[in-house]
C-alpha positions in Angstrom: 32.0 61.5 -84.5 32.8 58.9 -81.6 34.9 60.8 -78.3 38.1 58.8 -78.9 38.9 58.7 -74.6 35.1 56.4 -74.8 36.4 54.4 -77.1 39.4 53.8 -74.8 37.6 53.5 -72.4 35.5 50.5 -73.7 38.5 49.1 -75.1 39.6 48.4 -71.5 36.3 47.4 -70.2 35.7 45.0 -72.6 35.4 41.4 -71.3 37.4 38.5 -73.3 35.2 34.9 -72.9 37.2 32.3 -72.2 37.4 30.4 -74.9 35.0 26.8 -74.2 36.4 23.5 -74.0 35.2 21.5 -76.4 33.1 18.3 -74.9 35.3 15.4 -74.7 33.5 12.9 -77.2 33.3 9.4 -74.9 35.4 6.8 -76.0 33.2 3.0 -76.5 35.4 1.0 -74.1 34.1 4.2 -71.4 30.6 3.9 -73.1 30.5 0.4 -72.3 31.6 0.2 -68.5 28.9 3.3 -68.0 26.5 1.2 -69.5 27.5 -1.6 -67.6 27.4 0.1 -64.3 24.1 1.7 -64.8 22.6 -2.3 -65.4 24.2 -3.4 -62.8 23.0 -0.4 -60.4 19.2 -1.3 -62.1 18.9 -5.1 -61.5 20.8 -5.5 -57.9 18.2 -5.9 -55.6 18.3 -3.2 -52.6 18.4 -5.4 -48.7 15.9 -5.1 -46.7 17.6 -2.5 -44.4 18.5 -0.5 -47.7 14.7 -0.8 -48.2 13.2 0.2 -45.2 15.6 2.5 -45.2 14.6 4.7 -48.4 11.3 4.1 -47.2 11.9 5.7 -44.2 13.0 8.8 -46.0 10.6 9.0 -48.4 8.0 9.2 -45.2 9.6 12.3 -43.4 10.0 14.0 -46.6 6.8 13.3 -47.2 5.1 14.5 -43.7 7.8 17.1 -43.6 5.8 18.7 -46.7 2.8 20.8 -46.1 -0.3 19.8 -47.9 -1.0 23.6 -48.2 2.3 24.0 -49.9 1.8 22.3 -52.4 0.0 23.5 -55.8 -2.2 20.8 -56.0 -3.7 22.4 -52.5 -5.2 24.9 -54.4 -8.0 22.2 -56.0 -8.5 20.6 -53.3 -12.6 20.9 -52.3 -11.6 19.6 -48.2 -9.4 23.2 -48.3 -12.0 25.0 -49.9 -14.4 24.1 -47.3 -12.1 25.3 -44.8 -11.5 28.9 -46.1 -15.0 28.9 -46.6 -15.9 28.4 -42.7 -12.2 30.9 -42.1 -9.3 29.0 -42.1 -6.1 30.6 -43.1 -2.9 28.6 -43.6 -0.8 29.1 -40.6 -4.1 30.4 -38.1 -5.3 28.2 -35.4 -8.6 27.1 -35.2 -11.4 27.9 -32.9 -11.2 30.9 -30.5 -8.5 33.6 -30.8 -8.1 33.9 -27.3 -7.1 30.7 -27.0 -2.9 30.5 -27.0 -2.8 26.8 -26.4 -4.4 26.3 -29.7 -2.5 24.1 -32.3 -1.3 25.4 -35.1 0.0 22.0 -37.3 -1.4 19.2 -37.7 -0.8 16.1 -35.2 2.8 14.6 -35.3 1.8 11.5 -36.9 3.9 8.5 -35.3 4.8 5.3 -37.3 4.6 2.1 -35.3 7.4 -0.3 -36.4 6.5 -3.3 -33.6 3.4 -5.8 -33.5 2.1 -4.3 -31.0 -1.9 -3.0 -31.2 -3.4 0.0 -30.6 -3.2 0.8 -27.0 -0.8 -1.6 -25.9 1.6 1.0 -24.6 -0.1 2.5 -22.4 -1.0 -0.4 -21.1 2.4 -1.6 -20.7 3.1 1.7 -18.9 -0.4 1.5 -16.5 1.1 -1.8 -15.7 4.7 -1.0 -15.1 3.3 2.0 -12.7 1.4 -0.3 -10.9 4.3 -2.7 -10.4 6.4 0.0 -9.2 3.5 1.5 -6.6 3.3 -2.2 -5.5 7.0 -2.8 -4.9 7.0 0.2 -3.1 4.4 -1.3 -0.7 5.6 -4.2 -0.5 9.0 -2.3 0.7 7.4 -0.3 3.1 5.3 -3.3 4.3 8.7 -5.4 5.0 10.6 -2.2 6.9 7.3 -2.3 9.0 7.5 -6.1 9.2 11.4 -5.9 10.5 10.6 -3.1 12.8 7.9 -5.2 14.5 10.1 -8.2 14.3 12.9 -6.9 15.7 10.8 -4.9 18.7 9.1 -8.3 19.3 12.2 -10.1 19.3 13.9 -7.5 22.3 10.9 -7.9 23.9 10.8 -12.0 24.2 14.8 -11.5 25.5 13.3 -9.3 27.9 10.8 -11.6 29.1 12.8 -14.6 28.6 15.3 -12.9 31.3 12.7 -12.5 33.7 11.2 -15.8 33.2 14.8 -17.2 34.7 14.8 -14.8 37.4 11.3 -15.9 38.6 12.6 -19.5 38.1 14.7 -19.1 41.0 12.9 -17.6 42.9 10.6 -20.0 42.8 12.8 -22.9 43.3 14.4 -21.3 46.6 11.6 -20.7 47.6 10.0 -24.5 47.5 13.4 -26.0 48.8 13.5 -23.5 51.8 9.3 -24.4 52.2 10.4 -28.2 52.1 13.5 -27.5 54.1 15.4 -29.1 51.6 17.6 -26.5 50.3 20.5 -26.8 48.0 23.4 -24.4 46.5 22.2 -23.7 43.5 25.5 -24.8 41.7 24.7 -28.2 43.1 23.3 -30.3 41.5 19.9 -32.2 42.5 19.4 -35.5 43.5 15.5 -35.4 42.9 14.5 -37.3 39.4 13.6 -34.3 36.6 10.4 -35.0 36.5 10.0 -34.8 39.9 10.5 -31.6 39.9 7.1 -28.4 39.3 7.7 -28.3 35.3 7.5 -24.6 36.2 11.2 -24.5 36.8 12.3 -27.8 35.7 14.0 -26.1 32.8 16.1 -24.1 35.2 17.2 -27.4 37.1 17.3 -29.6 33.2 20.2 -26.7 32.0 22.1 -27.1 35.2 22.8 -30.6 35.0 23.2 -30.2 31.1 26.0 -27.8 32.5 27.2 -30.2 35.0 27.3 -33.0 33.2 29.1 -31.4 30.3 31.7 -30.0 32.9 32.6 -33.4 34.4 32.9 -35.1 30.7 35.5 -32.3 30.3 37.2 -33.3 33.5 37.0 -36.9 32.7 39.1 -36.2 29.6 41.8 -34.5 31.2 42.4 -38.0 33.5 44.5 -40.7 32.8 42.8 -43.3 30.9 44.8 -45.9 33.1 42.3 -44.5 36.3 39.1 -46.3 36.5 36.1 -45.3 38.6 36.2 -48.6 40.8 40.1 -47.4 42.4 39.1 -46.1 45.8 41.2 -43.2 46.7 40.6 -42.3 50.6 42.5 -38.9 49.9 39.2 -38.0 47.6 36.3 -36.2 49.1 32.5 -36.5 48.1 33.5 -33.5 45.3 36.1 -35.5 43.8 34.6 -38.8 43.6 31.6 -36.6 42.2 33.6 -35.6 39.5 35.0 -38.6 38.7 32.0 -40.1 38.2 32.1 -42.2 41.1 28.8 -41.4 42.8 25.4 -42.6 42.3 23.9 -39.1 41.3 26.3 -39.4 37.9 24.0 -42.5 36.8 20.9 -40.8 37.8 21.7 -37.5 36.2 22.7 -39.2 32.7 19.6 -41.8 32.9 17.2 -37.8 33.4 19.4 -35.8 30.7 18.6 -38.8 28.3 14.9 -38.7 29.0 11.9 -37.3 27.4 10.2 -34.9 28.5 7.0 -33.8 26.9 5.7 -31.7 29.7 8.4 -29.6 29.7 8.7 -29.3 25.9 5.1 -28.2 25.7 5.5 -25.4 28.7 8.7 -24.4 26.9 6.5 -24.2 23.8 4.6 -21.3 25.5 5.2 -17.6 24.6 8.1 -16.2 26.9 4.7 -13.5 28.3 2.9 -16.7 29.2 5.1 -18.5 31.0 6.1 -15.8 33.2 2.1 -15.4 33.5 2.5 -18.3 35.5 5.2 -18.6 37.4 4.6 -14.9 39.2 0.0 -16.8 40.1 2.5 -19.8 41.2 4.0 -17.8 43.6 1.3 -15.1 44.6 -1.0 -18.2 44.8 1.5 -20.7 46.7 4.1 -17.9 48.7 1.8 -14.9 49.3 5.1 -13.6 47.0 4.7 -10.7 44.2 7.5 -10.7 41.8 7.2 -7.5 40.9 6.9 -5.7 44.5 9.9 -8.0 46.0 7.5 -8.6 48.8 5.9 -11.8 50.6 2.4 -10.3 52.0 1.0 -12.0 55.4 -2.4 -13.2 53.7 -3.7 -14.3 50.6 -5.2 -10.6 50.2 -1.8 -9.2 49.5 -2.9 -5.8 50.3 -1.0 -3.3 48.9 0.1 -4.9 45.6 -1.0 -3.1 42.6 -1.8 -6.3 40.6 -0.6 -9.2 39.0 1.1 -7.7 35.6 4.1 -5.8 35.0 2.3 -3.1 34.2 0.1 -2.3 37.1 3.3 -1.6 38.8 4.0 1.1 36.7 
């Protein structure tokens, strides 16, 4: 006879199903659009991105999936081969002391350009050889501006000793033909006259000079011409009104050619000085460099005729 507490018991254990829905029967106009839908989803044509797309998909999926997975692996006669020589599924091959060995397959990588085979790396052999070259070519100008810029200090260097020995030069022949001038006077001798060693000197000068007095003559009443006669005016001020003879004379030289002194002003600033400091050791016993006029032609004692015997 059943326990009366088990039955009880099961009595409030008992599970109560719910009771099922019944299916809701689908009514033709629903039928209909489904039907419709489902053609319509069947004949549109996918776009070409929608295409690639899915195909894109399908590919990783695809190499996602091991071959060795997959039950079909199990007739294949390459695998067989494999386990044959010792292959296990998810062993490397070769040595086992190897730790660099691969374990899965090489990535496989989809090319989506035009490109060929190799084309990258030669795009990126070339791009690195662009760069290195750049790079030279950078380091080739920085060298190229240093030099420039050394040999451009250098030149004002020389330059200002090419004027000094200028005048010393030209003292030096006025006092010799005992025909010497202030400096800030201006020369009555015609330019080309004059050694084309320091013509230069004497040609800026009277560029100077000339340029002063057309400043003065503007500051004049235009109602004062150069034939009044003033007897309260010196030789200075009648030389700058433009009253003398030398104010022809100098105009007539500033407005000449002179090829001469173009092509000795052509020289390097090192080669002209080269000889204007012979001209004088040659001419005035006279080194530029010691400040000295020796007795003879021997000039004993001077080091030599460059700046840097004197060192």
């Amino acid at each position: 006879m059943a326990d009366p507490v088990d039955e009880e018991d099961d009595y409030m254990n008992m599970v109560i199903a719910e009771p099922s829905k019944p299916k809701e029967k689908e009514t033709y106009t629903q039928r209909r659009l489904r039907k419709e839908r489902e053609s319509e989803a069947r004949g549109r044509v996918k776009s070409k991105a929608e295409q690639e797309a899915d195909e894109a998909a399908a590919r990783e999926a695809a190499l996602s999936k091991s071959l060795l997975e997959d039950a079909s692996a199990t007739k294949s006669k390459g695998l067989a081969m494999m386990a044959k020589m010792g292959f296990k599924p998810g062993v490397a091959l070769g040595s086992k002391d190897n730790i660099d060995a691969r374990t899965e397959p090489i990535h496989v990588t989809m090319k989506e350009d035009r490109g060929g085979i190799g084309l990258d790396s030669e795009k990126k052999r070339k791009f690195r050889e662009e760069v290195e070259k750049e790079g030279k070519r950078v380091k080739a100008e920085e060298g190229e501006y240093r030099d420039r810029v050394r040999q451009e200090r250098e030149d004002t260097r020389l330059e200002g000793m090419v004027g000094a020995v200028m005048r010393v030069a030209e003292r030096m022949t006025g006092e010799r033909e005992e025909d010497a001038e202030d400096e800030k006077k201006i020369s009555t001798k015609p330019l080309k006259q004059i050694n084309v060693l320091w013509r230069g000197l004497i040609r800026k000068r009277e560029e100077k000079e000339r340029d002063r007095r057309m400043r003065y003559d503007l500051h004049q009443s235009l109602s004062r011409l150069p034939t009044y006669d003033d007897p309260d005016e010196d030789a200075d001020d009648k030389r700058a009104l433009g009253k003398d003879r030398i104010q022809h004379t100098l105009v007539e030289d500033l407005e000449e050619e002179d090829p001469e002194l173009d092509e000795f002003n052509a020289l390097e600033p090192a080669e002209r000085l080269h000889k204007l400091v012979l001209y004088l050791r040659e001419v005035f016993n006279y080194c530029f460099y010691c400040k000295f006029t020796y007795p003879d032609k021997d000039m004993e004692g001077c080091p030599g005729l460059t700046e840097e015997d004197h060192d």
